[in-house]
N, C-alpha and C positions, 0 to 999 in steps of 0.2 A: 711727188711719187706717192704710191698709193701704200695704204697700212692696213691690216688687213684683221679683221675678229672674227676667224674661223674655229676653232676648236672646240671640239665635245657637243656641237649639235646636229649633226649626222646621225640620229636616231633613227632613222627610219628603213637603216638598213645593218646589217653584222656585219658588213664585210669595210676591212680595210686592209690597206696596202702594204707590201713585208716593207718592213724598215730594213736600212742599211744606210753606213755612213757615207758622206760626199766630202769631197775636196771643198775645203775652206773656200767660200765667197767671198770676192774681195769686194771690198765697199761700193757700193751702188753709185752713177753718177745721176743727178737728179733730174724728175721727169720737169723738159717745159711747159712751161704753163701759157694761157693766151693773156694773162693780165701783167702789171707791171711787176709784179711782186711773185715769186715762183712761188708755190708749197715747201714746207722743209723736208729735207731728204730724212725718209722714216728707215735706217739701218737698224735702231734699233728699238722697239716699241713695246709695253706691254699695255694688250687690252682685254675685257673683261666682256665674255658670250653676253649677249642680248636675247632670252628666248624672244619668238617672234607666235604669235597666237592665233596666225592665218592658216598653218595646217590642220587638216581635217583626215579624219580616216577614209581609206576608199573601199568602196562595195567591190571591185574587182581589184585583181593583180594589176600591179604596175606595168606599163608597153615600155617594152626598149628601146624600139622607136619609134617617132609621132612625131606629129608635129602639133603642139597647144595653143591654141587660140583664147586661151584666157575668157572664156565666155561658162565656164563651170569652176571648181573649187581647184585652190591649189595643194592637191593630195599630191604627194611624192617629190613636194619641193620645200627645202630648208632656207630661212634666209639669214645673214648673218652679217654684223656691222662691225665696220672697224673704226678707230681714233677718237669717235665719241660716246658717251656711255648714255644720249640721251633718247628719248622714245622713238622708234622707228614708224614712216609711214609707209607703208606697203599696202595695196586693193588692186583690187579690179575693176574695172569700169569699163561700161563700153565695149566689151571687148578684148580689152588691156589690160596690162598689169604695169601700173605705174607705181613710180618708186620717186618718191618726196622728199628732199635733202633741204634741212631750213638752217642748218647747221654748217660753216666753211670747215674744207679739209676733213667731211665724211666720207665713207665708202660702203654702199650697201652690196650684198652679193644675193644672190638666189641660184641654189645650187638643188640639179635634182638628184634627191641622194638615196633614189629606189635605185638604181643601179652602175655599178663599174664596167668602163670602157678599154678596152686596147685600142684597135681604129676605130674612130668614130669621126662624122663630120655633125657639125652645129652651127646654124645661122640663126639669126634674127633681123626681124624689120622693127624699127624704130623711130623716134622724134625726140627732139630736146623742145618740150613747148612752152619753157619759159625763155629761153632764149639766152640764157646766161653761160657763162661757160662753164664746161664740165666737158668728161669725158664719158663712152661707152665702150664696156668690152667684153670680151668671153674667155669662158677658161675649160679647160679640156686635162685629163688626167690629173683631177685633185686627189691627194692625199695628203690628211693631214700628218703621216710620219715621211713620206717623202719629197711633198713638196707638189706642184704643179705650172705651169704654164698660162698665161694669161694675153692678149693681145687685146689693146684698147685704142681707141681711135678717138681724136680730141675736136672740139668744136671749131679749133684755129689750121685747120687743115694737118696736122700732125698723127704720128702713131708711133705706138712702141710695143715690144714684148717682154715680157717678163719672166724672170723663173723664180717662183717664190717657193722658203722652204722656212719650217718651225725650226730655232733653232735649240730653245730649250719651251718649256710650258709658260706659256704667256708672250713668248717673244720670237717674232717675225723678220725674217731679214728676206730682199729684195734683192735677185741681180737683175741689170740689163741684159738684154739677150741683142737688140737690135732697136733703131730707130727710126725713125725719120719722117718723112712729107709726103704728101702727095695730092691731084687736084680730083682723085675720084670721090676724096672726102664731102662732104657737104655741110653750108651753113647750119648754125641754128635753125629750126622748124620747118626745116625739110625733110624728108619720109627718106630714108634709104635703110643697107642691109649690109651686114657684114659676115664675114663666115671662117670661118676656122675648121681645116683638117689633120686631126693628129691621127698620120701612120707610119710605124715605126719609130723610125728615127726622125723625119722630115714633117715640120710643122707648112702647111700650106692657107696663106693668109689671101682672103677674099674682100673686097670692098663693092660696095654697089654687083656683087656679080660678076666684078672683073678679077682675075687671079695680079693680085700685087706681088708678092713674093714667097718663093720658097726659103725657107732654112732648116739647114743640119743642124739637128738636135740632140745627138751621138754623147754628147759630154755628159747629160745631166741623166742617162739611164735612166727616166722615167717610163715603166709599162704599160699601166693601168692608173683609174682615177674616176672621177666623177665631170661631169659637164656643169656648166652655168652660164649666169649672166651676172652683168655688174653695171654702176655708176658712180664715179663719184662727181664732188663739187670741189672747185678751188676756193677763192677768198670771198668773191660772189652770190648771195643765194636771193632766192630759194631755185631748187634744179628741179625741172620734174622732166624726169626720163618715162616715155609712155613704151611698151614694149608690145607690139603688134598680135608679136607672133613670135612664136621660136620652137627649129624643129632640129631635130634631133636622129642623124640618119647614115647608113653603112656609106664610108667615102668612098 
C-alpha cells in the first residue's frame, strides 16, 4: 500500500481546503502486490517533504484546463515523495515526463497545484518501460487537511482506490475505498490510459477508455482539491513510468 510525502509543498497556489473532522478510519487492509513478497501496509508513517527543483515560474496565468504534453517546462506542477528520503528523479524527455524509482517501496506524485477542483475529470496515457512491476495512478480533490482520493492500476492486472487523509503533521493513514481486477488493464510496455472523474459524490473510474466503475463517495465529504499523477515501485526496481500526456478537463 502506498505512503505518501505530501505536506507544505503546494506553494504555488494560497488556496487550501476548510478543514473539518472525519470519522475514525479503520485500519487499511493491504494493497496486492504482483511479486511474492506484498509491501507492508503503511497505517501509520511519518515522512519528510522532498523539495523537488523542476519548477519554474511561468510568463502567463495558469489554464484550468489543458491538456500537457510535457514538451515545455513544468510550471504549475509540484512533485512530492513518499517512504524514502532519497533524491528524486523526475524530467522530461521526449515529450514526457518520466518518473525514476531506483529505490523499492517509493512513491512519487506530481500534483498540479495552480488550481482546485469541485468536478473535474483527469486522464493520462502512459508506459511502464522498465517492465518491473509497479503501479500507476491519479488523484482528484487533494487536500492536504482533508484528505483526497486516488485510483491506481497495477502491472499484474489489479486496481484499487484509495481515500488518503493527514492524520496529524508528518503522518498519513490510508483507507481502502474498493478493489479488484480487471483484463482492460495492460502488460508492462504497453501504451494505455487511465481516467478518473470526480463529480459530486460519485467517483467514475476509466481504463483504456472503457468506463470500469462507478462509486459512491457520499461518506468521505470531500469538495474540492487539487488533481495529479503518481507511481510507485514495489520490491523490484528500477521503475520508470513515462507519462505521455495528461489532460485535465470539465467531466
Amino acid at each position: 500500500m502506498k505512503k505518501l510525502l505530501l505536506g507544505c509543498l503546494l506553494l504555488l497556489t494560497a488556496c487550501t481546503s476548510p478543514s473539518g473532522d472525519k470519522p475514525a478510519t479503520p485500519t487499511p487492509a493491504p494493497i496486492r502486490s504482483p511479486t511474492e513478497t506484498p509491501p507492508p501496509t503503511p497505517v501509520l508513517v511519518s515522512v519528510t517533504p522532498e523539495p523537488t527543483p523542476t519548477l519554474e515560474p511561468s510568463p502567463t496565468p495558469f489554464p484550468r484546463y489543458f491538456t500537457n504534453e510535457f514538451d515545455t517546462s513544468l510550471a504549475g506542477w509540484v512533485t512530492l515523495q513518499a517512504n524514502n528520503d532519497s533524491n528524486i528523479n523526475i524530467k522530461t524527455e521526449n515529450s514526457a515526463l518520466l518518473l525514476q524509482l531506483d529505490i523499492p517501496f517509493t512513491w512519487l506524485y506530481a500534483l498540479y497545484g495552480a488550481e482546485d477542483y469541485q468536478n473535474v475529470r483527469i486522464d493520462t496515457q502512459f508506459q511502464n518501460r522498465a517492465g518491473t512491476p509497479s503501479s500507476i495512478g491519479l488523484i482528484c480533490r487533494y487536500s492536504e487537511t482533508d484528505g483526497w482520493y486516488e485510483f491506481n492500476i497495477s502491472t499484474d492486472g489489479t486496481y484499487n482506490v484509495l481515500y488518503g487523509k493527514w492524520l496529524t503533521v508528518g503522518i498519513v493513514d490510508y483507507l481502502p475505498i474498493t478493489d479488484g481486477s480487471s483484463k482492460l488493464i495492460q502488460p508492462s510496455g504497453a501504451t494505455q490510459t487511465i481516467g478518473l472523474i470526480c463529480s459530486d459524490t460519485t467517483l467514475s473510474l476509466y481504463i483504456n477508455e472503457t468506463l470500469l466503475r462507478r462509486l459512491d463517495v457520499t461518506r468521505y465529504e470531500l469538495t474540492e482539491g487539487k488533481v495529479g499523477i503518481t507511481a510507485s515501485s514495489f520490491e523490484h526496481v528500477p521503475v520508470f513510468a513515462a507519462f505521455d500526456w495528461v489532460k485535465v478537463s470539465e467531466p
